[in-house]
C-alpha positions in Angstrom: 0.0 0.0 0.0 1.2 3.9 -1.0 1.7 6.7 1.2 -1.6 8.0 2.6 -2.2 11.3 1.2 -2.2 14.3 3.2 -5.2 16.7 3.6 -6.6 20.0 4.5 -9.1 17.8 6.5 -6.3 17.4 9.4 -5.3 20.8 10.6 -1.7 19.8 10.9 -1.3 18.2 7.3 -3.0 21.3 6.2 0.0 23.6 8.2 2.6 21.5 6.3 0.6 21.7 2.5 0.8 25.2 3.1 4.8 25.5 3.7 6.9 26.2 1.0 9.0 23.0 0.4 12.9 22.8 0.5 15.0 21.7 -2.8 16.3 17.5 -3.3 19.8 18.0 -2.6 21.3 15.7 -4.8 24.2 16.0 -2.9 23.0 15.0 -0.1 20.6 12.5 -1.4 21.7 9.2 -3.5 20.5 8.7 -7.1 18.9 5.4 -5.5 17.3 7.8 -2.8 15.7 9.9 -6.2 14.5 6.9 -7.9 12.7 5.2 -4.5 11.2 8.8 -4.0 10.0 9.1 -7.7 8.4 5.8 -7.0 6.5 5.8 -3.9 5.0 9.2 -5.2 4.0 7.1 -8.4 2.5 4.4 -6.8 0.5 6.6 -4.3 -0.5 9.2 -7.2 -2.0 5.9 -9.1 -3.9 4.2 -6.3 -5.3 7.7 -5.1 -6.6 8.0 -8.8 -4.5 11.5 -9.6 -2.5 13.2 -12.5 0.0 14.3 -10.5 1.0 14.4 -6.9 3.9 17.0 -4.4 6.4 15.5 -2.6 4.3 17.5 0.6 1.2 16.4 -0.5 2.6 12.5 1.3 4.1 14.7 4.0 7.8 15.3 2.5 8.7 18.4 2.6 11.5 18.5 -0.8 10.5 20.3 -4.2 9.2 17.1 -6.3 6.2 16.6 -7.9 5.3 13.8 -10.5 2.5 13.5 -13.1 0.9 11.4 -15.7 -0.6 12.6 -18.5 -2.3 11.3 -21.5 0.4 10.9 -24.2 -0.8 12.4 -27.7 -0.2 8.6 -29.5 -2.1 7.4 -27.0 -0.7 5.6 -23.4 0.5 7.9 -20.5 3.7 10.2 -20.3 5.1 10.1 -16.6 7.2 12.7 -15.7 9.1 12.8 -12.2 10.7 16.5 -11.8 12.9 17.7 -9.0 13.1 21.5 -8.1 11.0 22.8 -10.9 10.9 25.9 -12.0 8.5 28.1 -14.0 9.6 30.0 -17.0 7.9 31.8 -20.1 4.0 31.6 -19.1 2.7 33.1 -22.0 -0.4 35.7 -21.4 -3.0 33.7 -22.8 -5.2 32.2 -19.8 -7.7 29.9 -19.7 -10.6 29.1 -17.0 -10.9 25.4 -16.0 -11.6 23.4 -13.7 -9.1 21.6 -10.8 -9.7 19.2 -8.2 -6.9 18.3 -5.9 -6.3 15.1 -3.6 -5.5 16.7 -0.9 -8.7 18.9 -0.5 -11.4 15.5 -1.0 -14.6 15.8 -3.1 -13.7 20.0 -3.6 -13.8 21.3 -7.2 -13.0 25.1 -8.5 -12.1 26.8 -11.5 -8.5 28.7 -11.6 -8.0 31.1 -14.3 -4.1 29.7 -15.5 -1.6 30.6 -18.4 -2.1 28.1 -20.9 1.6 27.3 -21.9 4.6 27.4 -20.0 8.6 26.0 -19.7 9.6 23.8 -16.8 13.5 24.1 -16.0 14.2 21.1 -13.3 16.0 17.9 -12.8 15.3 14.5 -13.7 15.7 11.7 -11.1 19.3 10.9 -12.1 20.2 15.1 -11.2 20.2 15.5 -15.1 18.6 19.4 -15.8 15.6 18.8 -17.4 13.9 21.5 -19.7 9.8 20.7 -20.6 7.2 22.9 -22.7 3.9 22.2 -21.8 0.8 23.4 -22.4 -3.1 22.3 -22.3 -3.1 19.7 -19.7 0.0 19.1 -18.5 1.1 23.0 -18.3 -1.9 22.7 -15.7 -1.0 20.3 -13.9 2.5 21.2 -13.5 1.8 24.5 -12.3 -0.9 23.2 -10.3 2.1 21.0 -8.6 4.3 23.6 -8.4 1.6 26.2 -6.8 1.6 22.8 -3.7 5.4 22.9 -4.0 5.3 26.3 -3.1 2.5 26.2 -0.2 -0.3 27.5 -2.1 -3.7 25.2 -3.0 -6.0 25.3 -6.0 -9.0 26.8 -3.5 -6.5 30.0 -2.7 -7.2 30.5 -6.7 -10.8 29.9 -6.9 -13.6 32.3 -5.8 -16.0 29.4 -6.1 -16.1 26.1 -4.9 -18.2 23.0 -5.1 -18.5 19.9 -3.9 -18.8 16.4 -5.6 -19.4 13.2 -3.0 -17.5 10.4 -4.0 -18.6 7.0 -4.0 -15.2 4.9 -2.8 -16.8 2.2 -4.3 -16.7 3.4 -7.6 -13.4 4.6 -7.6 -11.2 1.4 -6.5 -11.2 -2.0 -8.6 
């Protein structure tokens, strides 16, 4: 079983979403250390049913976040990406709506660029330089707003709820 996934629901998990995280020091940290990391995120982003998951969303506090897309040949892409950076939104913004695992059954629109460069580091320390857009630009920067304390409902003036039925959501 993954890492339990932290929520606003507990006040104290809530205190640590909202601190800004601390950069992997690969330096400090093996490449073995990266690649374990990458994959307990993985694993608990899949069997909690999201797109992409914050090293602080499982109660880490480093600058990681992974995601899984749909690839345009159809599959998934997977990316794992270690201190990310945001460079180049463009101006263009678009409405949509987010969800997030941390904040259960909670759904808002945020108003975010639609294109976007991510400078950051693969799980071997190699820099890593991805443009995104549609999608995965949002959910990167939907990562990267968790990596740096913030949460989707601090970008929404509305909010909705949607109850969940577990039992349609686990096989």
């Amino acid at each position: 079983m993954a890492e339990a996934i932290w929520t606003i629901e507990n006040k104290s998990q809530e205190k640590f979403l909202r601190k800004k995280t601390v950069p992997f020091d690969f330096k400090k940290h093996s490449k073995e250390d990266a690649r374990k990391l990458v994959e307990q995120m993985k694993k608990a982003m899949k069997e909690a049913n999201g797109i992409g998951l914050s090293a602080n969303q499982i109660g880490l506090p480093y600058r990681v976040f992974v995601a899984q897309v749909p690839a345009e040949n159809g599959g998934y892409k997977f990316y794992g990406i270690f201190n990310p950076e945001a460079e180049k939104p463009n101006k263009e913004k678009l409405l949509f709506e987010e969800g997030c695992l941390s904040i259960p059954g909670m759904y808002g629109s945020v108003n975010r660029p639609t294109r976007l460069t991510v400078n950051g580091f693969d799980k071997q320390g190699k820099p890593v330089k991805i443009k995104a857009w549609g999608l995965l630009a949002r959910v990167f920067q939907h990562e990267m707003d968790h990596l740096n304390g913030y949460l989707f409902i601090d970008r929404t003036k509305i909010l909705h709820r949607v109850e969940v039925d577990n039992k349609m959501t686990k096989s």
